[in-house]
C-alpha positions in Angstrom: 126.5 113.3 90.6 123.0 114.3 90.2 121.8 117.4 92.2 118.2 117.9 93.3 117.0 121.1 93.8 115.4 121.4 97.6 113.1 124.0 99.3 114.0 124.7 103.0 110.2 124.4 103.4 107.3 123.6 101.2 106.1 126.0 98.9 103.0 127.9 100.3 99.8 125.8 98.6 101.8 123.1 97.6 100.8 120.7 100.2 97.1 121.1 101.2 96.2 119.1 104.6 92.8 120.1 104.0 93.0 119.1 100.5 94.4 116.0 101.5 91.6 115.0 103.9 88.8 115.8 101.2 90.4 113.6 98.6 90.9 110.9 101.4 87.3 111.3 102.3 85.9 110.8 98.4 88.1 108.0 98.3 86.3 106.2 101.2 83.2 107.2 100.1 83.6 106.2 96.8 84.9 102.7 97.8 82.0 102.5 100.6 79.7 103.4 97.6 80.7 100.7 95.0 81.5 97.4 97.7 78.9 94.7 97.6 76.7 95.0 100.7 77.3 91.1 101.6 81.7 91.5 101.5 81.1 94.9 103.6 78.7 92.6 106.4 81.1 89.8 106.3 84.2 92.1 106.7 82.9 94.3 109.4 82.1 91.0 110.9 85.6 89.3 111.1 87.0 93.2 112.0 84.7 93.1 115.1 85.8 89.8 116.0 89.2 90.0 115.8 88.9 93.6 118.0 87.5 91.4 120.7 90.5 89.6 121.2 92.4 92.3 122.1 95.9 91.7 119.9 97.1 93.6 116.7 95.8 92.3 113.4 95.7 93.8 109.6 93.8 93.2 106.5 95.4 89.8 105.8 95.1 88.4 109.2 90.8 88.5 108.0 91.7 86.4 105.3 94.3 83.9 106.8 91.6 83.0 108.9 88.7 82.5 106.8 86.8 85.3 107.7 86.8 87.0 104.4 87.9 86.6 101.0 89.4 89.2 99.1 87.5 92.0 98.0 87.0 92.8 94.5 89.2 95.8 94.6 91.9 96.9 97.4 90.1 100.2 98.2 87.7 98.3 99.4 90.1 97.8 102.7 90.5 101.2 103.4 86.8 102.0 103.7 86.3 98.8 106.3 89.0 99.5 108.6 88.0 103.4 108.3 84.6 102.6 109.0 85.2 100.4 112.1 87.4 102.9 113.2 85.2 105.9 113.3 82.3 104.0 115.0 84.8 103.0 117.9 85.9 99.3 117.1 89.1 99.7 116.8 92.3 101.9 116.8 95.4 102.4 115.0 98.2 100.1 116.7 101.2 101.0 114.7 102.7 100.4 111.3 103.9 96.7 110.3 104.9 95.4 106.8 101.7 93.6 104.9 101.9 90.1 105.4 99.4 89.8 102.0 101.7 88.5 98.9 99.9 90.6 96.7 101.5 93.7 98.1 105.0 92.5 98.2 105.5 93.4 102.1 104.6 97.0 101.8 103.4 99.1 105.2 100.4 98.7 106.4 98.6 99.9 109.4 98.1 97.4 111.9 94.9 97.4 114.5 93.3 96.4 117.8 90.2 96.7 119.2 89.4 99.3 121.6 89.1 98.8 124.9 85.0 98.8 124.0 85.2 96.5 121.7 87.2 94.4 124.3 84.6 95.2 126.8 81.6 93.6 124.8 83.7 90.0 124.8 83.6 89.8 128.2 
């Protein structure tokens, strides 16, 4: 049997939200940074149009329709859907498994438009 040691709680500075946020932050500014300017148009685009439908929708649901193709790294994901989410698009709609094979079915967050972005269809 193997044992693992365990803390009742975490040790004090071993987990850092703060710290957590700022690396989370560089990432997405280093992935907004280094994305071609004609992917980022064409996949704020497709996010925008599928928020105005109003149903749930991921990453690969952009490019099972043809709105995008796949970016030229995966980071690149993160900083669209962050993006569309700060400026009010859309909102986080739960956790689903990836339906993109490259990924082998890992979680994902799943989105919908807000009920703005829903608005602006009518």
């Amino acid at each position: 049997m193997t044992q693992q040691l365990q803390f009742p709680e975490p040790v004090p500075g071993a987990i850092s939200p703060a710290a957590g946020e700022a690396a989370k932050a560089d990432g997405i500014a280093r992935a907004t940074a280094n994305t071609s300017p004609d992917w980022a148009t064409a996949c704020r685009a497709a996010i925008e149009l599928m928020a105005r439908r109003g149903t749930p929708f991921q990453a690969a649901d952009l490019i099972t329709e043809g709105l995008v193709d796949e970016p030229d790294h995966p980071a690149r994901w993160g900083a669209a859907f962050n993006g569309a989410a700060r400026a009010g698009v859309i909102e986080q709609a739960g956790y689903v498994r990836s339906k993109r094979a490259t990924v082998h079915g890992s979680i994902c967050k799943q989105w919908k438009g807000t009920a703005a972005a829903r608005r602006a269809a009518a």
